[in-house]
N, C-alpha and C positions, 0 to 999 in steps of 0.2 A: 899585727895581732892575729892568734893561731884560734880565735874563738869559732866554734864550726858554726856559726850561724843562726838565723833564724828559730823559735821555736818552731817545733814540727804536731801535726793534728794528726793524729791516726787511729785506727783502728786495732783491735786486739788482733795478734794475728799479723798482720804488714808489719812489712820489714822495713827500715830506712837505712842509708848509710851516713856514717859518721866519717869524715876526714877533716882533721885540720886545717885552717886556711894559713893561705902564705906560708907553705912550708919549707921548713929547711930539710934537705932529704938527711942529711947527717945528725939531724937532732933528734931527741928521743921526745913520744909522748907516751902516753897513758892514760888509758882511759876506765872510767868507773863507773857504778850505778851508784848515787850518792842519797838519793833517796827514792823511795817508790811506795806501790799504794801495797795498805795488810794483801796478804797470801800473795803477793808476786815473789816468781823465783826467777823471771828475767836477767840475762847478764850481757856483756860485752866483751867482746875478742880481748885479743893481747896486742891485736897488729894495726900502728899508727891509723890506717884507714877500713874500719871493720865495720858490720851491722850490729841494731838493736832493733829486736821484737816485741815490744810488750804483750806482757800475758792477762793482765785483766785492768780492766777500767780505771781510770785514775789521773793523777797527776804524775810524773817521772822528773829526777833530775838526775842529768847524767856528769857528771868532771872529766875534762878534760885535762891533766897537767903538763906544762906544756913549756917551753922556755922562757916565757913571759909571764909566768903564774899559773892559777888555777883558774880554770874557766867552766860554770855552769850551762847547762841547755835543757830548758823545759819542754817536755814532750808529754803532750794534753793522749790520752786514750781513749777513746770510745769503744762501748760492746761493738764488736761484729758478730750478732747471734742472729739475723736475717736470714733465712736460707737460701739458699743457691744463686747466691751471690761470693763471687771471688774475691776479697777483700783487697789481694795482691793484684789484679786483672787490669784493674786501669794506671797503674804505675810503670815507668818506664824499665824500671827491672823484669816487672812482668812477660811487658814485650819483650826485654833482651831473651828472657829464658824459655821463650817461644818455639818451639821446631816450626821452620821454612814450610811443613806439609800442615799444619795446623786452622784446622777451619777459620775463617773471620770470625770476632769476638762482637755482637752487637749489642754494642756501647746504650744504645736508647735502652733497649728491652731489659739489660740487667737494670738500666737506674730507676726503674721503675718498680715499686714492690706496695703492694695495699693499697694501689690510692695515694701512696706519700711519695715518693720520688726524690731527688737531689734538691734540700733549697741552695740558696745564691743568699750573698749579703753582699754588704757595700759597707766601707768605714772611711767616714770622714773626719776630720783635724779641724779642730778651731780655739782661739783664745780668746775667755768671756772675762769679763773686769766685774765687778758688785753694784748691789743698785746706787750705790752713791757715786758712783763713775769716775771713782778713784784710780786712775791709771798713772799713777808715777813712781810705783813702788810692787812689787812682785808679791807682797802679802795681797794685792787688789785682786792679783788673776789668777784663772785657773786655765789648765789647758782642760779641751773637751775633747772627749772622740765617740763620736755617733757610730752604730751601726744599726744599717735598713737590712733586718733579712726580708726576703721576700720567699715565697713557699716556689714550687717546682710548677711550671706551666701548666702539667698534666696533674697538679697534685689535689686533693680535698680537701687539704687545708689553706685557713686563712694567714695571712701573717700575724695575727694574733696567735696563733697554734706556736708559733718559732720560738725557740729560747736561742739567747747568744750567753756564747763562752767567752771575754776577753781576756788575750796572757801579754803581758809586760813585756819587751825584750829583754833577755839577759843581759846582753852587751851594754845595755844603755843603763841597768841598775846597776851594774856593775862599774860606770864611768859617772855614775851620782855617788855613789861611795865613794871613789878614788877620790873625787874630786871636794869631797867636806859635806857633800848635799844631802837631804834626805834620802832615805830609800823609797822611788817611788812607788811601792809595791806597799808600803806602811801607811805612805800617806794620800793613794786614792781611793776613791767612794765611786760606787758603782747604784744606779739611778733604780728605784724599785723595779719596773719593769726589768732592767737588765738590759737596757739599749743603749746606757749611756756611761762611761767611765770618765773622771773630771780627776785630775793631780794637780794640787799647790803648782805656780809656775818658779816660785821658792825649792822645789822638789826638781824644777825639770834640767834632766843636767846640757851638755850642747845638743844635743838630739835624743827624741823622747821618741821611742817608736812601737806602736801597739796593733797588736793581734789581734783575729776575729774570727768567729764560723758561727752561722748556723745551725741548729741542731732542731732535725722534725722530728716526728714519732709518729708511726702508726699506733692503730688500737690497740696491738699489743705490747707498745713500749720499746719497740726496736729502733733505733736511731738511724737518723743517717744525717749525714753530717757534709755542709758545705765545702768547695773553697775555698780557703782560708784568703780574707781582704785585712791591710792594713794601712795606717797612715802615722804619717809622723808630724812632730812639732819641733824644730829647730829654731835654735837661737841666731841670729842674727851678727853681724859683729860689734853694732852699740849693745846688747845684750849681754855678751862674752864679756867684755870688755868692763861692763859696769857690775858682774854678777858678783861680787863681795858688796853692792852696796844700793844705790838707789838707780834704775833702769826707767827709763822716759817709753812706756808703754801703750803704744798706740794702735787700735783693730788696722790690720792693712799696713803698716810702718814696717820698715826692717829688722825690726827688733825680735821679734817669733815669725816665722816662715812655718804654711802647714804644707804637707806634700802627701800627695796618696801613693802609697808603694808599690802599687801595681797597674796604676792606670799608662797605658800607650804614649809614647812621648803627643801631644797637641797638634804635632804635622802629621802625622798620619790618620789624621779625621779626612782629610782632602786629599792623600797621596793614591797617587796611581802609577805602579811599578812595569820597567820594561827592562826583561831577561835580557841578557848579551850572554851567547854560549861565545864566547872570549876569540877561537882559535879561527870561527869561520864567519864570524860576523863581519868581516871585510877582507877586502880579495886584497894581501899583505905579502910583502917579502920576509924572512924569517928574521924576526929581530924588532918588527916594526908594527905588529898589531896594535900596540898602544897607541902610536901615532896614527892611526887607520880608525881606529876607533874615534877616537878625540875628533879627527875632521866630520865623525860624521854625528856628532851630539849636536850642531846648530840641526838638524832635520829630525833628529830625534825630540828636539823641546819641542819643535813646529809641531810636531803629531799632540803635542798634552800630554806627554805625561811628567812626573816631576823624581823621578825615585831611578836608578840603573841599579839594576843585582846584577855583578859580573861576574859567572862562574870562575874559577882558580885558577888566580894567579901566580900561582909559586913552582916553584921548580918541580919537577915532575917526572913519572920515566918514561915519558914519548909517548903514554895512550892521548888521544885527542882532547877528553873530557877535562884530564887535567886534576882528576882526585883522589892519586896516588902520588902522594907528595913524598919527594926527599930532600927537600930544601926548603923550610918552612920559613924561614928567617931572608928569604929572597925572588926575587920576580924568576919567573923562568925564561930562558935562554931565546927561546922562539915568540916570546910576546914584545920583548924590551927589559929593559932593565929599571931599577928602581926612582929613578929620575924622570923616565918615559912615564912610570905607572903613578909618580906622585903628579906630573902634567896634567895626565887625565884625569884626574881626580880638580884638580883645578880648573881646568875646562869647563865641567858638568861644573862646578858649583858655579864658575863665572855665566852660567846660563840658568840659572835656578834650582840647579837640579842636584839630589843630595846621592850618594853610594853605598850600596852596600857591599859588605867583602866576604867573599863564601867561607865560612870557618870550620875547616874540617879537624875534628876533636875525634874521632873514632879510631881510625885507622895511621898505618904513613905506607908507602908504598913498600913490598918487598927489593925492590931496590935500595933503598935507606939503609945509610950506615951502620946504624942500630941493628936492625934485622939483619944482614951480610954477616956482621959480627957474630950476631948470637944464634941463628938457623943453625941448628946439628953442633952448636958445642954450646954442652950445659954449663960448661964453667965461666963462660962470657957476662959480662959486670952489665951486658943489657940484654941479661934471657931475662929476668925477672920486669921487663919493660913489654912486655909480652904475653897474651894468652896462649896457650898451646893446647891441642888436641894430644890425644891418647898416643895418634898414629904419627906425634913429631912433627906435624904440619900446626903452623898458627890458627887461631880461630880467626874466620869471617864469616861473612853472610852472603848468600843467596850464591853458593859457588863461586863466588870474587876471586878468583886463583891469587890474582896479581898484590892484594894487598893482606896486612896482616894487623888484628885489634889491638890496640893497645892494651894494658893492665891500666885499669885510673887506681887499683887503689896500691899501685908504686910510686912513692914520693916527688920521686925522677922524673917521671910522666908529668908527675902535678906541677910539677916545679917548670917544666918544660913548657906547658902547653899554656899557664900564665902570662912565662915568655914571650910566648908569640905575640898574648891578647897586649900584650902591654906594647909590643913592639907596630902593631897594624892599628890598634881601634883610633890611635890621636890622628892617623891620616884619611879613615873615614867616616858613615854617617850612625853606620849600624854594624852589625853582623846575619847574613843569613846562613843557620847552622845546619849544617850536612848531621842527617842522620841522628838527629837529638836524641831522638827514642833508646838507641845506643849507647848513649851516655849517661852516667849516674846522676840523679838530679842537684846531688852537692853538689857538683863542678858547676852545672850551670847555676844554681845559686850563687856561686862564691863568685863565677862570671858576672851576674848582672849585677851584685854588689860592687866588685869593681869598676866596673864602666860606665854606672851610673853614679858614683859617687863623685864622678871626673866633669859629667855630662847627662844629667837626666833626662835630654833630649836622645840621647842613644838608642837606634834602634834595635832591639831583639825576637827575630823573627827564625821560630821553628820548623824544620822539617819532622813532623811528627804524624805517621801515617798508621792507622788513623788516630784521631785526633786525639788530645788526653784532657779533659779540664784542668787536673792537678799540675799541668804544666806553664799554668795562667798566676800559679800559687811561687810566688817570689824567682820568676823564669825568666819566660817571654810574654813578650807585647803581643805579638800578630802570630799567626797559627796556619796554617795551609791547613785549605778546606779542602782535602781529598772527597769527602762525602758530596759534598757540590758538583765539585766535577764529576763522580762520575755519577752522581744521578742526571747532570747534562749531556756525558754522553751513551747514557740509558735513553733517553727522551728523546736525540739526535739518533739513533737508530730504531727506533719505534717501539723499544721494547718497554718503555713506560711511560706513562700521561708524561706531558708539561707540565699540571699542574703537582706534579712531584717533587720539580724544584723550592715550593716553598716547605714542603715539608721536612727537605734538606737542611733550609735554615734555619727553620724551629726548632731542630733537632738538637741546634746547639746550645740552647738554654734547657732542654728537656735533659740532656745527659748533665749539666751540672757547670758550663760556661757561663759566668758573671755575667752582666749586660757591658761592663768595659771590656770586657774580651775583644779582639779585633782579630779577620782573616783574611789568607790571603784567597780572592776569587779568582781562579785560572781556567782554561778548556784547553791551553796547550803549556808544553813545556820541555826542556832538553831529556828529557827521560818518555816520553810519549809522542806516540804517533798524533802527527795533525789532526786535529777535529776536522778537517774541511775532507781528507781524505778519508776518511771513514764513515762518515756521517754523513757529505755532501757539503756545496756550498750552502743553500738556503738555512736548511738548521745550522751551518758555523756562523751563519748571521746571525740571526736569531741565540744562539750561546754568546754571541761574541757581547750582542746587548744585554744578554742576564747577567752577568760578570759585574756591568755598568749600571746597572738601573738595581740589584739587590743590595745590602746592607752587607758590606766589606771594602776592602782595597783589591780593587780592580789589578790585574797583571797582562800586560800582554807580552806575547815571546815573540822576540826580533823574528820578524818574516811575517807571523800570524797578520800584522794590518798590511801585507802585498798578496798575500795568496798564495806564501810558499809553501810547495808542501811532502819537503824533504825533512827531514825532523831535526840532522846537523849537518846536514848539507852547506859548501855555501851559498848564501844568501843571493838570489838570482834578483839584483838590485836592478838588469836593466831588461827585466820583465816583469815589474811591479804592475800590479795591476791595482791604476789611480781608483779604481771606484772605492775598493776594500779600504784603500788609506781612508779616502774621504769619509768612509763610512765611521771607521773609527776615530776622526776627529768631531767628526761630531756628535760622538754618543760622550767624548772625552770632553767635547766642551760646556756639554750639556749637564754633566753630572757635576763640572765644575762652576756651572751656573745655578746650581739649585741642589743646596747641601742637603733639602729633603733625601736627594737621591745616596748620599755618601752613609758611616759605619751610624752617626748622630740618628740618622732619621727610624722611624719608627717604619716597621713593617706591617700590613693587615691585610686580610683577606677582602676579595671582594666579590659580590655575585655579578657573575657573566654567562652569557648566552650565545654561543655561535651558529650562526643562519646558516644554514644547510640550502642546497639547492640551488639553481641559477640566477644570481643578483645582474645580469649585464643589463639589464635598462635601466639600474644606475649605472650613468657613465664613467664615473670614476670607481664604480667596485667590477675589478677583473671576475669572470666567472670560473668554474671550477672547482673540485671537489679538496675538501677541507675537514678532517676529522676534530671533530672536540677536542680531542685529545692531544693534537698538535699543538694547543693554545691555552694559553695560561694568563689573564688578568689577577692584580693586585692593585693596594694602596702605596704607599710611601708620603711620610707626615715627619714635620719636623718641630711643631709651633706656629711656624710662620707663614709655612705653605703645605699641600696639599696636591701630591699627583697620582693619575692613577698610568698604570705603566701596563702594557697589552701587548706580548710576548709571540711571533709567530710561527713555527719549528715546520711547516708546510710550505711548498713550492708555489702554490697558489696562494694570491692573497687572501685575506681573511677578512668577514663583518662582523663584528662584534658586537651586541648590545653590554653595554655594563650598568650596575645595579650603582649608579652615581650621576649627580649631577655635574657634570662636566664639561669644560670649554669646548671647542669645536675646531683649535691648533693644535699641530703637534710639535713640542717642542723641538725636537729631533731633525726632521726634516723641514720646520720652520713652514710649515703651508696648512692648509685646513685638510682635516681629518675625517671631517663628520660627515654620511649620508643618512636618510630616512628610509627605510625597507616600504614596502607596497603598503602596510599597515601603519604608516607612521610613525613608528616607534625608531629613533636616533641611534645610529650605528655607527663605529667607532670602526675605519677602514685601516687595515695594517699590511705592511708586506713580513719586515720581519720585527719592527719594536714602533710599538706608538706610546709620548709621553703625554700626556692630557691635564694641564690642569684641573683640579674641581673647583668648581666655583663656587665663593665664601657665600655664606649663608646672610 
């Protein structure tokens, strides 16, 4: 089906790209404005994968005609009359069309305007039956779909101030028609408030699936607008099955299935991920890294964690990194072959543990066939596979010499790089994607509709630096929190409180991240120098346990739990230093013991006080000088439990009083925590992370 997707939410002004999915590069499409709001003069290219701008407020339908038919896509408008705000800034086109020397964009300060800020919603799926509890016949039910907006952290308004917009998908009105049913677009009711949209389950065709945004106002009536959350209602296979006539309809039965379309697959609420830079992660003959690897996943579960991201495995032209591919379709020569790479993939799972596969969509290396081919002759059948500069050099980034950007909006490309996903995702868990920002956000749209339609467990985890909300909007699951890091290693070098880091994470409901949004927490990685080396050891303690005790998925990069501290070095496996391990087994098995501490649990501020002066006649508080500002207390709550966590980024230990009533263990190190200052007053002793229960009321 060539239908481009999702409806799209935008503003007047932002651009989106349109390309057909599953394409055939030899077939023709065309595209139209089929309908739009009075005084737009809006239009669309000629070329199979082009942009649309809308120009003023409204509703949009655009046609697609296509080898399969004609295919509609509503695209909702909102004013962008806000000022000095980029409407295009937080889009990943925006990044792409960025220049290298361009100041950082901060993301908090534009989303904030008057008081009103970015809200969030949330849309959930349910089937209700009438009050006579009539369920054996599809006249009884309705499908429902709720959305909670919620206003902006920082914002003035209530949720009562929110309106929501719901838009129907196209695709699914369009396979209730094909199919004899009503149009569900005729036959739903939408709730006064505007929170609730309900369609005949008579109406719903095998998959119903519905849109959603928030929309605030400041006092002057300027919008800004969510997000976009949706959920769907699918039919079941006694429901298909019996849909010409009477369906045995039960809450919770297999007969309607609801599904929320953008929540993180379930296993990544508890996952905790460990980098493998592929090439030096074990001292390997050439041919046999896979096998090198694989013996060493039984000590990799031993440590806790549950998730391997193994940087690139595919063929390559000899850099070490591995992400200048000329062989996408194959293991590279120096790791093992593709039998070696599917063992190891079985290994980790026969040990619990699931894989991610680096997927690089941006680039292929200038070595690659394609490029050889088409470099300096324009008549070659793969220059148009290709961005090129003025001066006949390919387009890249950041002075990349070695590699060259694809064109996504060449058929060939699209058609390629599907390819791949179709050819790797059934042998792994997830995808980690190189350079997302890079990429136009159809592809990765038209990607996660693929590979969750297969597996909704599939994981989709962004490299998008810095971060996007709109990338949370029919994308990825999990996000790299660049802003974490490095406000941790601003705090590890002295140049900003501790208590910064929770500002970090606030941050990402303040710019416009849902509350399902999920990140990845790192302080090291194949692309950066070690925290331990630049920072020291004590604050890499202390980062290593913020990672672990804040609200995300945890990462650590091979080496980080011995104290390596070459960045891709190999791995100096027999000078590991036990403590570092220990240390992070048990921050890993802690967090795994108390999902307070995991993406679920709620974050809160807490008041704390740090003792200044000489504590040594307590004997277990070390003396020594300790800045405020080294130290950072918080809550973490989940329902069920309740801890306060006390962060130490200082060489000395630290006494803490905190503004809570609290046990007197630390979960962490499993021993008591608590002394009394000369004044009586209970003090919370830390080196670099104390977990403390608080004690129920």
């Amino acid at each position: 089906m060539h239908h481009p997707g999702p409806p799209r939410f935008l503003a007047t002004g932002e651009r989106t790209e349109l390309a057909p999915r599953d394409p055939n590069p030899d077939a023709t499409y065309n595209w139209r404005v089929a309908d739009a709001p009075p005084g737009s003069e809006a239009t669309v290219g000629d070329d199979p994968v082009t942009e649309f701008t809308p120009d003023v407020p409204g509703r949009y339908l655009l046609g697609l005609d296509a080898p399969d038919g004609d295919h509609l896509l509503t695209v909702r408008a909102f004013p962008a009359s806000y000022e000095g705000v980029d409407v295009a800034g937080g889009s990943g086109t925006a990044i792409r069309d960025r220049d290298a020397d361009d100041e950082p964009i901060d993301y908090a300060a534009r989303e904030q305007h008057e008081g009103v800020g970015r809200p969030r919603v949330r849309v959930d799926a349910s089937v209700a039956f009438g009050d006579d509890g009539d369920r054996k016949g599809e006249s009884a039910g309705e499908a429902v779909f709720t959305a909670v907006p919620s206003p902006n952290p920082e914002s003035a308004l209530d949720a009562d101030d929110l309106a929501v917009t719901f838009v129907v998908d196209d695709r699914d009105v369009a396979d209730a028609v094909a199919a004899g049913r009503a149009n569900p677009r005729d036959a739903l009711r939408v709730s006064e408030d505007g929170r609730e949209l309900r369609v005949p389950l008579a109406a719903v065709p095998e998959r119903l699936r519905v849109h959603a945004v928030a929309v605030a106002h400041d006092p002057d009536g300027d919008p800004r607008v969510s997000v976009a959350d949706g959920a769907a209602v699918e039919r079941g296979q006694s429901a298909a099955d019996d849909a010409g006539g009477e369906a045995a309809l039960t809450p919770g039965a297999p007969d309607f299935e609801t599904v929320r379309l953008n929540e993180p697959p379930a296993w990544t609420r508890d996952a905790s991920v460990y980098e493998i830079f592929v090439r030096t992660f074990a001292d390997a003959d050439e041919g046999e890294a896979f096998d090198a690897i694989a013996e060493r996943i039984p000590r990799i579960a031993e440590l806790g964690v549950d998730t391997l991201w193994l940087t690139p495995v595919l063929g390559h032209d000899g850099k070490p990194h591995g992400y200048n591919i000329v062989d996408f379709f194959d293991t590279a020569d120096d790791l093992g072959d593709r039998a070696d790479f599917e063992a190891l993939v079985e290994t980790a799972h026969d040990h619990g543990m699931r894989v991610l596969f680096d997927f690089v969509a941006n680039h292929t290396a200038r070595d690659h066939e394609w490029f050889q081919d088409a470099y300096r002759n324009p008549e070659s059948p793969y220059r148009d596979r290709y961005e090129w500069q003025e001066s006949g050099e390919p387009g890249t980034y950041f002075d990349w010499e070695l590699i060259a950007n694809l064109n996504h909006a060449n058929l060939d490309v699209r058609r390629f790089l599907l390819d791949v996903i179709d050819e790797w995702a059934p042998l792994v868990d997830g995808f980690r994607c190189d350079m997302a920002w890079a990429v136009p956000d159809s592809f990765w749209r038209e990607l996660r509709d693929r590979v969750k339609d297969i597996d909704r467990e599939f994981l989709l985890m962004d490299e998008t630096i810095p971060y996007i909300p709109g990338f949370h909007e029919g994308m990825f699951d999990v996000h790299f929190d660049a802003t974490l890091y490095f406000q941790l290693r601003q705090v590890g070098r002295g140049a900003e409180p501790a208590e910064t880091v929770l500002d970090a994470v606030d941050q990402r409901a303040e710019i416009g991240f849902p509350d399902h949004a999920e990140f990845l927490q790192y302080i090291e990685n194949h692309d950066e120098t070690r925290y331990r080396v630049e920072c020291g050891d004590d604050a890499a303690a202390a980062a290593g346990a913020a990672i672990m005790t804040l609200p995300g998925v945890p990462m650590v990069y091979a080496g980080q739990e011995i104290g390596q501290r070459g960045r891709r070095d190999a791995i100096a496996w027999d000078h590991a230093r036990e403590d570092v391990r220990d240390r992070y087994e048990r921050l890993l098995e802690t967090r795994r013991d108390h999902p307070a501490l995991g993406p679920a649990g709620d974050l809160s501020h807490v008041g704390y006080h740090v003792a200044s002066g000489d504590l040594s006649e307590q004997p277990i508080v070390a003396s020594g000088d300790v800045h405020p500002d080294d130290v950072v207390a918080f809550r973490r709550h989940d329902g069920e439990e309740e801890l306060v966590v006390v962060l130490n980024f200082a060489p000395a230990d630290a006494s803490v009083a905190v503004e809570a009533d609290h046990g007197e263990r630390d979960l962490v190190a499993g021993e008591r925590c608590v002394v009394e200052d000369g004044e009586g007053t209970e003090r919370i002793r830390v080196d670099e992370v104390a977990v403390v229960p608080v004690d129920a009321e």
